[in-house]
N, C-alpha and C positions, 0 to 999 in steps of 0.2 A: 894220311892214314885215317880209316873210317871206322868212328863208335862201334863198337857191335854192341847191339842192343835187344834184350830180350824181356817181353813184354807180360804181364800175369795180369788177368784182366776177365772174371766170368760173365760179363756183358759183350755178349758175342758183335751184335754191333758197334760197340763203342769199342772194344780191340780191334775189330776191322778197318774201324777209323784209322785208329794207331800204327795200323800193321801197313793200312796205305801210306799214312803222313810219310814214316820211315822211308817206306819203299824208292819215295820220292827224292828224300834229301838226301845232298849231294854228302856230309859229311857222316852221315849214320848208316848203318847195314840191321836190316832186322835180321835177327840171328834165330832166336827163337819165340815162341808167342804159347802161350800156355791159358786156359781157361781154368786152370784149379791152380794153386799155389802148390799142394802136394807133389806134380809133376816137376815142377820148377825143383823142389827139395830132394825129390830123388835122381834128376839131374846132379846138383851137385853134392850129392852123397858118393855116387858114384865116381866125380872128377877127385872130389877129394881123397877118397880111398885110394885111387890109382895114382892120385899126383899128378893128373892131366887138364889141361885147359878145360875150362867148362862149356867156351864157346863163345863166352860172352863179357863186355866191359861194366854194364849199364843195367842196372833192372828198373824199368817202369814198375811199379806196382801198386794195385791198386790196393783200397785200407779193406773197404768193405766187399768181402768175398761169405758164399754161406759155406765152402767146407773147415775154411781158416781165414783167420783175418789177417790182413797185410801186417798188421802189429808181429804179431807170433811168427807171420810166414820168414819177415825180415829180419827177426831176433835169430832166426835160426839158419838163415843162409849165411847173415853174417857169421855166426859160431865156424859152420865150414867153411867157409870162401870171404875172409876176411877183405881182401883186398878189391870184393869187386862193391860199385857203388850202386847204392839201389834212391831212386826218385820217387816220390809216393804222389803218386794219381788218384783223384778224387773228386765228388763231386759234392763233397761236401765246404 
């Protein structure tokens, strides 16, 4: 069975990295790849409201974004979607 994993990442190249590694490995599926964490939040506003899979196992995310910061973006995905795991990506 393969991760699905979706990526929040406003460094278009450096998501593109991401979105390749993914592409490649044998045990992950990129699922989805988002350049604002807002998107990613109204994804699963929406799953949770319906009570449907959101799509994904896995969130990459990065901390430092300018429209939200991976702190808040994660405080809040967790609130809806307790059960999916998110990995904070950094380059700090």
């Amino acid at each position: 069975m393969q991760l699905r994993v979706a990526v929040v990442e406003d460094d278009p190249r450096y998501r593109g990295t991401i979105e390749q590694l993914l592409t490649h490995a044998a045990d992950f599926v990129l699922a989805s790849s988002f350049p604002d964490p807002r998107e990613l939040l109204r994804r699963a506003e929406a799953s949770a409201a319906a009570a449907t899979d959101p799509g994904f196992d896995v969130v990459l995310m990065d901390l430092e974004m300018a429209a939200m910061g991976g702190i808040e973006a994660t405080r809040r995905l967790k609130a809806l979607l307790p059960s999916v795991k998110v990995v904070v990506v950094t380059v700090f």
